[in-house]
C-alpha positions in Angstrom: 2.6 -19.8 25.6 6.2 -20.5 25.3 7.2 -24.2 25.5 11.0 -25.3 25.5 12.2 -28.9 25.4 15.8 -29.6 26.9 17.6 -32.8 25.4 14.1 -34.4 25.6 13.8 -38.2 24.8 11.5 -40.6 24.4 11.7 -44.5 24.6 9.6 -48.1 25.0 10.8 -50.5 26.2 14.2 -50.4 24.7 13.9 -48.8 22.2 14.5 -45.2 21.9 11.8 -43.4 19.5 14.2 -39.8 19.9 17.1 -38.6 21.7 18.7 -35.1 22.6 15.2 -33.1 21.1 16.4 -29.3 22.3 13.9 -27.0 20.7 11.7 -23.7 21.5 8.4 -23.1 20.4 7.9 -19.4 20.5 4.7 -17.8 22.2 2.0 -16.6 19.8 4.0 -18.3 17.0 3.4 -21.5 14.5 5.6 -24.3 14.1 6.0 -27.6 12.2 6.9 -31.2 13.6 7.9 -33.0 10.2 8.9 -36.5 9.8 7.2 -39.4 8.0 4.9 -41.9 9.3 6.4 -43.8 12.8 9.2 -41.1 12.7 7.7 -40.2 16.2 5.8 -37.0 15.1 3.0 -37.8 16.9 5.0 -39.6 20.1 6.5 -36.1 20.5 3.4 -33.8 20.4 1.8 -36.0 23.5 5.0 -35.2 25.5 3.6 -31.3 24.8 0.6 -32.3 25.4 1.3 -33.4 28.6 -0.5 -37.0 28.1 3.0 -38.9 28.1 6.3 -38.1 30.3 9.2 -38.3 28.7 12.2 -40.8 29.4 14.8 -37.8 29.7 15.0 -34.5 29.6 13.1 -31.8 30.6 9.9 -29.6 29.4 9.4 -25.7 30.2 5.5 -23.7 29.6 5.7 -20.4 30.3 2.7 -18.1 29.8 2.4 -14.7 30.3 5.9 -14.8 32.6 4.7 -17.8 34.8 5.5 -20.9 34.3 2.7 -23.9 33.8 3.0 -27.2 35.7 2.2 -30.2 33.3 -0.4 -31.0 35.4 -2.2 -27.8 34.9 -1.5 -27.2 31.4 -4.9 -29.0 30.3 -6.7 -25.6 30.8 -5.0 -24.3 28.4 -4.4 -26.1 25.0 -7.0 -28.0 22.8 -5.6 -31.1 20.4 -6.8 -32.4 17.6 -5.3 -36.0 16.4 -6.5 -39.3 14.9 -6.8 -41.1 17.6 -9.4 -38.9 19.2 -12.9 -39.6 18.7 -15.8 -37.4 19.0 -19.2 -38.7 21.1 -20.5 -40.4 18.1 -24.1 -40.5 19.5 -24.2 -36.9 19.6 -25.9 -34.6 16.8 -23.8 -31.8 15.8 -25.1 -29.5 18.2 -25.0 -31.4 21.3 -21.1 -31.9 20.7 -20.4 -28.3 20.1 -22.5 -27.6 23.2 -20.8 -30.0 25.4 -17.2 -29.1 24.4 -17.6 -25.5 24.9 -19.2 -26.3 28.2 -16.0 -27.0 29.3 -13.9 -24.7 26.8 -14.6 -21.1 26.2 -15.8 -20.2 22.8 -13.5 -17.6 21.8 -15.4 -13.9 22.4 -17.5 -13.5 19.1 -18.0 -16.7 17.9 -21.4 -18.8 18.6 -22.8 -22.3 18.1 -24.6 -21.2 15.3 -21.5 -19.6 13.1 -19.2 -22.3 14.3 -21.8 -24.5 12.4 -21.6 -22.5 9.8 -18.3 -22.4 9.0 -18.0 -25.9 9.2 -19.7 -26.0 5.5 -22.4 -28.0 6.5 -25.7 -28.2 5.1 -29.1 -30.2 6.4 -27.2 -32.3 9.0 -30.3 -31.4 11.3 -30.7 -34.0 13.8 -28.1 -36.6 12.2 -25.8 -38.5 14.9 -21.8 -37.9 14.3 -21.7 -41.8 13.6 -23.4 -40.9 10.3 -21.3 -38.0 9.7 -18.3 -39.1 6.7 -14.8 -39.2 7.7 -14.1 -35.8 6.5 -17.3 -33.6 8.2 -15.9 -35.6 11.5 -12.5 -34.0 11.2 -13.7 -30.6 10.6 -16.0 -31.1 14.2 -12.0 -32.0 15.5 -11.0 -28.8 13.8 -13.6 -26.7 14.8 -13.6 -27.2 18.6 -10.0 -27.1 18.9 -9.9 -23.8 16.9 -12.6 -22.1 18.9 -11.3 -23.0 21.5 -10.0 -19.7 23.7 -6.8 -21.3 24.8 -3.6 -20.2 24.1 -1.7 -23.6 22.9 -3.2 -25.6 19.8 -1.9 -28.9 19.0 -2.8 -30.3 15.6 -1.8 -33.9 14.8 -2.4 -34.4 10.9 -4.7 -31.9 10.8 -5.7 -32.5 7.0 -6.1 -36.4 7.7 -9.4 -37.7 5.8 -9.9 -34.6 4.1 -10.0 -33.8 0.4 -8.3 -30.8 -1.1 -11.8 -28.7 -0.6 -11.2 -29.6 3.0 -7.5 -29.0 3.4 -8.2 -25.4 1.6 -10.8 -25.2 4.2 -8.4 -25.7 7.3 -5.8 -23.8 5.8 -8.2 -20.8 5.5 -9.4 -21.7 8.9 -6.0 -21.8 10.4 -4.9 -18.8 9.1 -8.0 -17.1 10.6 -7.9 -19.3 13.8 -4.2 -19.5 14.7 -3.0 -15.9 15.1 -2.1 -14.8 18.9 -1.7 -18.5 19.9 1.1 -20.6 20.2 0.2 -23.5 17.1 1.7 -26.6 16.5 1.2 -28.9 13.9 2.8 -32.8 13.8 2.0 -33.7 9.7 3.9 -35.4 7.3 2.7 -33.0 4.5 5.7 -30.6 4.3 4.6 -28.3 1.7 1.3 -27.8 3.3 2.1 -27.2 6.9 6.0 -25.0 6.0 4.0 -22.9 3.8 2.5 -20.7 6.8 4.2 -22.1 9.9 7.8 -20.2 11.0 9.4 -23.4 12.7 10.3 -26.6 12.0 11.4 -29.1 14.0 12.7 -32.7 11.8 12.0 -35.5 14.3 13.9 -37.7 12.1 17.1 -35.7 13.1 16.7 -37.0 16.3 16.6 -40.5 16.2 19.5 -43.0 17.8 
């Protein structure tokens, strides 16, 4: 999916978050929205995402030659971001189960190995409420990753994970993201520019 932003802006109130944001995100391709925290890294991913409208400007999907309305685009992109929570009375298996009831497992992959490569071991019947920070942002990881959409939108993906866990997403992602349009809000620019071929500075765009 190929999304293009035209001299998008953002504000609240008054008070303009970003101005004049004129970028492409290329189909099948990753890229990096980099700023520090409150720069309005995340602000700009739900405008992708559909879940906020922006104050001016103007946003473009196009997939496989058509073009998406916004209010369609739900069908095909997963997100992953910190203020999303998983159903914490659910075992592990009953939220894999219901998220893929309404997301299609991408062809190969089962319940079972998507457990599995989450790293987990004798989480049995345990509720996600017991489940560390870190196990609960693989789950995150996990379902948007297997998710066979075509647009992935990661907000701080490595957020409450330790450097075992960021290798793990990194080795996930690389796995994971090819053949889909992935974009990543983080302010870890080392991390994120090492395998992504965009970046977009949200700071550069601030009034």
């Amino acid at each position: 999916m190929q999304i293009r932003l035209e001299n998008i802006g953002k504000r609240f109130n008054n008070e303009w978050i970003f101005r004049n944001v004129t970028f492409t995100f290329d189909a099948s391709s990753s890229s990096a929205i980099l700023g520090r925290n409150g720069s309005g890294k995340s602000t700009l991913l739900q405008l992708i995402a559909g879940n906020l409208s922006p104050s001016e400007g103007k946003l473009t999907y196009t997939f496989r030659g058509k073009d998406i309305p916004v209010e369609h685009l739900f069908r095909f992109l997963t997100m992953v971001a910190p203020y999303q929570e998983l159903i914490e009375e659910f075992t592990l298996k009953e939220m894999l189960t219901f998220h893929f009831a309404f997301k299609k497992i991408i062809p190969g992959f089962t319940l079972a190995r998507a457990t599995d490569m989450m790293g987990f071991s004798n989480v049995g019947k345990k509720q996600i409420r017991k489940f560390s920070s870190g196990m609960k942002q693989r789950v995150k990881l996990i379902l948007a990753l297997l998710s066979d959409v075509p647009l992935l939108l990661l907000d701080e993906p490595t957020m409450n994970l330790d450097q075992t866990g960021t290798d793990w997403y990194l080795n996930l992602v690389a796995e994971l993201g090819k053949n889909r349009t992935l974009i990543i809000a983080s302010n870890q620019h080392q991390t994120e520019s090492a395998f992504t071929a965009k970046s977009l500075m949200i700071e550069d765009f601030k009034t």
